[in-house]
BAKOL-290932 format. One record per residue (C-alpha): residue in three letters; x, y, z. Coordinates in steps of 0.2 Angstrom, whole numbers, plus 2048, in hexadecimal, padded with zeros to 3 digits. Layout:
BEGIN
ALAXYZ
...
# end
This chain:
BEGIN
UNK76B75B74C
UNK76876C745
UNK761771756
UNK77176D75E
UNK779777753
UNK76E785755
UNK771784767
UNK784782764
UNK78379475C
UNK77B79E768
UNK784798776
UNK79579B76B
UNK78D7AE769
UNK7887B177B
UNK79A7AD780
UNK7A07B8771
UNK7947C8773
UNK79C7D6775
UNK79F7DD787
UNK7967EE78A
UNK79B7FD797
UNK7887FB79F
UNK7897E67A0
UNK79B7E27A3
UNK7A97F17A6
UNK7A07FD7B3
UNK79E7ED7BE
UNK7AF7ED7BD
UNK7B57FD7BF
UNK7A78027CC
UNK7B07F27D5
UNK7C27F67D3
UNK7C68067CE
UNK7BC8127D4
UNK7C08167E4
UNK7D081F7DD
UNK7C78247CD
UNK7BA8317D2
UNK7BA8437D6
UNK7C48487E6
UNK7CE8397E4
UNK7DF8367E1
UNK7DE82E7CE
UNK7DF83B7C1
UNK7CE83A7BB
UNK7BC8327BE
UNK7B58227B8
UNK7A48237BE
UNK79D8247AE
UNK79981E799
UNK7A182E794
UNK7B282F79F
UNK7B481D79B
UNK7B181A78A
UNK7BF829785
UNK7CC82078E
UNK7C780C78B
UNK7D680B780
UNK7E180F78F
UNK7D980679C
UNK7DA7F7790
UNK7EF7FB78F
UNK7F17FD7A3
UNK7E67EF7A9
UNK7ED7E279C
UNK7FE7E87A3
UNK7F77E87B5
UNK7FD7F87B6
UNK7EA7FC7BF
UNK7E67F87CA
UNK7F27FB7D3
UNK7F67E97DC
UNK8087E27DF
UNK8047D27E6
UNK8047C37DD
UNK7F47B87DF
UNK7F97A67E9
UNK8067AD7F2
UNK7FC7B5801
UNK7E97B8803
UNK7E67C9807
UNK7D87D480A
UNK7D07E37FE
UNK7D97DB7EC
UNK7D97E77DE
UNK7DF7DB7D1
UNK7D47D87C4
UNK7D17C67BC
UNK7D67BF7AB
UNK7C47C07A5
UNK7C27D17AB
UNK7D47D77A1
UNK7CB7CD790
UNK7BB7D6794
UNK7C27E9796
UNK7CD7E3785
UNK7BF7DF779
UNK7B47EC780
UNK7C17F877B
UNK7C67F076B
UNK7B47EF766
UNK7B2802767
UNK7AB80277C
UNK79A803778
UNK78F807784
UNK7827FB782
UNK76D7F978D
UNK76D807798
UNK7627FB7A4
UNK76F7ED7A5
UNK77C7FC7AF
UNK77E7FA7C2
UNK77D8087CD
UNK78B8137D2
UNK79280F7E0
UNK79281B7EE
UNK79F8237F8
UNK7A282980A
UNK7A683E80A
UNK7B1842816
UNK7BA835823
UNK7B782381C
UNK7B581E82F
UNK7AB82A838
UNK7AF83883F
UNK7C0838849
UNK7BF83885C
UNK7D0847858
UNK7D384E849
UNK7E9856844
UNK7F085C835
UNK80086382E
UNK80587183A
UNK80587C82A
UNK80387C818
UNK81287280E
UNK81887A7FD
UNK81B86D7F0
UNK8258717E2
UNK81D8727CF
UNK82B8637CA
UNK83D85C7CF
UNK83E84D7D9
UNK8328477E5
UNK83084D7F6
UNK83284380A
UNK82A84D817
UNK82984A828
UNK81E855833
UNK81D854845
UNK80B85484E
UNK80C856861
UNK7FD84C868
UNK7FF85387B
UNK7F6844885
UNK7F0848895
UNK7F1834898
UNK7F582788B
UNK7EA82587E
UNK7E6813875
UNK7E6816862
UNK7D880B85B
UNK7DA811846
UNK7E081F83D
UNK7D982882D
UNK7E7833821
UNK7DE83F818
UNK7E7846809
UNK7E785A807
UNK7EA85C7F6
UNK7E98497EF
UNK7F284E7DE
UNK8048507E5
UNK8028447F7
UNK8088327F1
UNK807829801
UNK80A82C814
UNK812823823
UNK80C825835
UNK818825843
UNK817826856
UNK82583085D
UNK82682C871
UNK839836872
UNK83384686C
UNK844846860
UNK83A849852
UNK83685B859
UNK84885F858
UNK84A859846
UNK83C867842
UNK84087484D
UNK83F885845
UNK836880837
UNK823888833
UNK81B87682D
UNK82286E83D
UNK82D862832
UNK83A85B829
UNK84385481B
UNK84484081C
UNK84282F813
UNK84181E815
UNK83F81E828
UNK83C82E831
UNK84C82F83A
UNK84882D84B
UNK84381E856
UNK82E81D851
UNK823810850
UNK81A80E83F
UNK80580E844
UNK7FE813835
UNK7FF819820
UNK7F781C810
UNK7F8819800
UNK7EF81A7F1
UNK7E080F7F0
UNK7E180A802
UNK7CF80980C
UNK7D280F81D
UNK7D2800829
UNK7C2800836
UNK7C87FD849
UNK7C97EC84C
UNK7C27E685F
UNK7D07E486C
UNK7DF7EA864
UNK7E57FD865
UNK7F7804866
UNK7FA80D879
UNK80081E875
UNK80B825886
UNK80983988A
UNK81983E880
UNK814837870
UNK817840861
UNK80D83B851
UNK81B83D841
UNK81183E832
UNK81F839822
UNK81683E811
UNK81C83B802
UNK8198497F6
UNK8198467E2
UNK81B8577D9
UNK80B8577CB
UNK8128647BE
UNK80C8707C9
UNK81187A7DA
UNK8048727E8
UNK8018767F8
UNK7FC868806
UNK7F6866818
UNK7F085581A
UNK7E9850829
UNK7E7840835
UNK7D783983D
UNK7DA83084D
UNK7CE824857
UNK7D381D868
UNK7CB814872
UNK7CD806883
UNK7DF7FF885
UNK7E17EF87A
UNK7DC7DE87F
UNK7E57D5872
UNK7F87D986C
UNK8017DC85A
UNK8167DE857
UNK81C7E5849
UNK82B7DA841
UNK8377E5835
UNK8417D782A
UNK84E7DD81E
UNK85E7E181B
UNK86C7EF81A
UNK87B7E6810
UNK8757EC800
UNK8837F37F1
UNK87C7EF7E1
UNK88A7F17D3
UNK8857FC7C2
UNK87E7F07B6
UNK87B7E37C1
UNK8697DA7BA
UNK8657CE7CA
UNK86C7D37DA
UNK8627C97EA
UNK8617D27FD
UNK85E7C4808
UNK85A7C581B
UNK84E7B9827
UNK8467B7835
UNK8427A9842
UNK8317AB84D
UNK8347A9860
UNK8227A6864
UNK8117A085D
UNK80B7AF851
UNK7FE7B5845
UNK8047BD836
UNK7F87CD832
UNK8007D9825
UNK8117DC81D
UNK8167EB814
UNK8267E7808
UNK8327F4805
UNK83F7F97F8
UNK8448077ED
UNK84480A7D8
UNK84F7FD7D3
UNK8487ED7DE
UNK83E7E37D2
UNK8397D37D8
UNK8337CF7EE
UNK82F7BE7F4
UNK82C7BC806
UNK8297A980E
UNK8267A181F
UNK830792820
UNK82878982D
UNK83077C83B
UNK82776E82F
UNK833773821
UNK823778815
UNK821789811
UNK814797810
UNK8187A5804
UNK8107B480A
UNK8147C07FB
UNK81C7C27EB
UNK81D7D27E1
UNK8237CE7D1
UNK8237E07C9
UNK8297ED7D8
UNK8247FD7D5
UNK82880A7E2
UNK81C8157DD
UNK80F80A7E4
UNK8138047F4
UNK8077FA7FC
UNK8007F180E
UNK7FA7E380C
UNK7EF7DA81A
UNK7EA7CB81A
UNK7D77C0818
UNK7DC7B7825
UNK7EA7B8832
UNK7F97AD82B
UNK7FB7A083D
UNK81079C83E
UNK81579384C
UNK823795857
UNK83479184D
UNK82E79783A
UNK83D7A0832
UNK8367B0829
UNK8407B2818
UNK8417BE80A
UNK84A7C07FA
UNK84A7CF7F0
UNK8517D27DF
UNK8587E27D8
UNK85A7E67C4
UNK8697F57C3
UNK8697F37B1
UNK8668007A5
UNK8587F47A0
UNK84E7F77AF
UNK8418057AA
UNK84080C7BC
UNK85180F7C0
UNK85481F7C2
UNK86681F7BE
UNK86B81F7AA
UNK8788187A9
UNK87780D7B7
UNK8838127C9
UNK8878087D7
UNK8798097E3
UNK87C8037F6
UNK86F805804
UNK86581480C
UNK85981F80E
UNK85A829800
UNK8518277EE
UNK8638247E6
UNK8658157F7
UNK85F8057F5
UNK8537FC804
UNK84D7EB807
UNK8417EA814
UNK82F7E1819
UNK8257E6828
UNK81B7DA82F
UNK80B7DA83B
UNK8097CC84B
UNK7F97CC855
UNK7F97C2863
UNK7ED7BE871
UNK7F17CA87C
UNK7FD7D887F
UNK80A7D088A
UNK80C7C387D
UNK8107D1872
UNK81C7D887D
UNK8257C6881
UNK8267C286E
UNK82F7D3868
UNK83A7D187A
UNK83D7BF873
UNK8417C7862
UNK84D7D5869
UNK8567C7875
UNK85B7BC865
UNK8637C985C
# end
């Protein structure tokens, strides 16, 4: 017996040690949180190492409890997607009695090695290289900034887009960055006259363009995958929307784009944009729900979505009912948070055959109770593109076998509207 009860002991006490930084929090932060957090990076400072860690455990014990970091909207069980940054329940517990137990540091040879990072373009080097026509000044403070720039690619033939890198000039100020393809050339009229080749814009990029790529914090630049590209024709113009963030102090920026191309595209992808414009959300008003659907015309597989809203939008669901009546969820972002945006692909492509009706619900919180509205005391708020605007929107990526079933599902789409 009193062996059993010895053994009963140390078992409770290896379950009970105290975590160190060495054994149990850089695996995690190496893991989760460093891609952001180290020098050149957008996060405002490193945590690569014992020292820059231990001085802030109290906070990253705060944000991580809250889920605050890292940042990751999507709620697990409703999607599987790729690249996860949200941290377990046991890894929230650890990083709390680590820091409540005064983060030590513990066995030096128990620490894992640093990981290592890729200088310079994550995927190689680009097969062509553009940037901001000219340096952008951002102001020291005010509200934040939508710019749209206008980058003349100037095909000889059309060129087949495999992947795309965004490089961040000044990473401080950029938040995040939408790639567009203009084919009309309007968007050269919109920036005529000015020095940075752009113009002010939000939301969309106010003219017809197809979305091919972005960036956002946090977001690992996606390798080319074999068989899919996005055909480019001569008169393409690339729109490049950033949007800037004022730090406290006046920034300049020229961010630039790494393209690869590569042979014309053997398989196909559509890009689905669900949501809705009848949105006028009284002041006050606590739960206010933006509905919209969409029914598949065709067998697909369901990539990525991208869900899209303004300040006040708090809770996104979006489901795939299928023909069966049972239901898919494919995500729920219970805690919107404008600030980080996010695409999400995912582990494997969702299969919906044809008939599956598309739904989303959004809920809006124009209450004075809603720490991110802007507005205090609450005013009426309606759609558009503007930061005072409201928007309910999810994009959402098809591949399909080829690219004339492409083509026939978004004719398909087009003809039932």
């Amino acid at each position: 017996m009193k062996t059993l009860i010895l053994f009963a002991a140390a078992t409770v006490s290896a379950f009970t040690a105290t975590p160190t930084y060495n054994k149990d929090i850089a695996p995690i932060l190496y893991q989760n949180c460093a891609g952001c957090h180290r020098p050149g990076e957008v996060a405002p400072f490193p945590l690569l190492t014992y020292q820059d860690t231990a001085k802030r455990a109290a906070l990253i014990a705060t944000v991580t409890k809250a889920r605050v970091m890292p940042p990751w909207k999507a709620e697990p069980g409703y999607g599987d997607f790729r690249d996860a940054r949200r941290l377990t329940d046991e890894q929230i517990a650890l990083l709390q009695q680590w820091a409540g137990n005064g983060a030590p540091e513990g066995d030096a040879a128990s620490k894992p090695v640093p990981p290592k990072f890729t200088e310079g373009w994550q995927l190689g080097q680009p097969d062509k290289v553009v940037m901001i026509p000219a340096k952008f000044s951002v102001p020291a403070d005010g509200p934040d900034v939508y710019r749209c720039f206008v980058i003349p690619m100037n095909f000889e033939n059309v060129a087949y887009l495999k992947a795309l890198e965004f490089r961040a000039d000044n990473r401080r100020t950029v938040h995040h960055a939408l790639v567009f393809a203009d084919v009309t050339r309007q968007g050269r009229k919109l920036a005529a006259g000015s020095p940075d080749g752009g113009y002010t814009c939000f939301g969309s990029p106010g003219v017809p363009a197809a979305l091919v790529g972005g960036w956002a914090p946090g977001i690992t630049p996606r390798k080319p995958i074999e068989g899919y590209a996005a055909a480019l024709p001569k008169s393409t113009d690339l729109i490049l929307q950033i949007h800037y963030h004022p730090s406290g102090t006046a920034a300049q920026d020229q961010s630039s784009l790494g393209l690869f191309f590569g042979e014309p595209p053997t398989k196909g992808r559509s890009l689905v944009l669900l949501g809705s414009n009848h949105i006028d959300i009284s002041p006050g008003d606590p739960h206010y729900l933006v509905s919209a659907s969409q029914t598949l015309p065709a067998d697909a597989e369901l990539i990525g979505i991208t869900p899209h809203a303004h300040y006040i939008c708090k809770d996104m669901k979006v489901n795939a009912i299928l023909p069966d009546g049972s239901i898919t969820p494919l995500i729920w972002i219970k805690d919107w948070d404008f600030n980080w945006q996010g695409a999400y692909t995912y582990a494997d492509p969702v299969r919906l055959p044809k008939g599956t009706r598309i739904e989303m619900e959004y809920t809006y919180d124009n209450s004075d109770k809603n720490p991110r509205n802007p507005a205090r005391p609450p005013v009426r708020v309606t759609y558009g593109e503007q930061t005072t605007n409201e928007m309910g929107l999810a994009f959402l990526s098809f591949a399909f076998p080829t690219p004339a079933d492409a083509t026939a599902f978004q004719g398909a789409l087009a003809a039932a509207r």
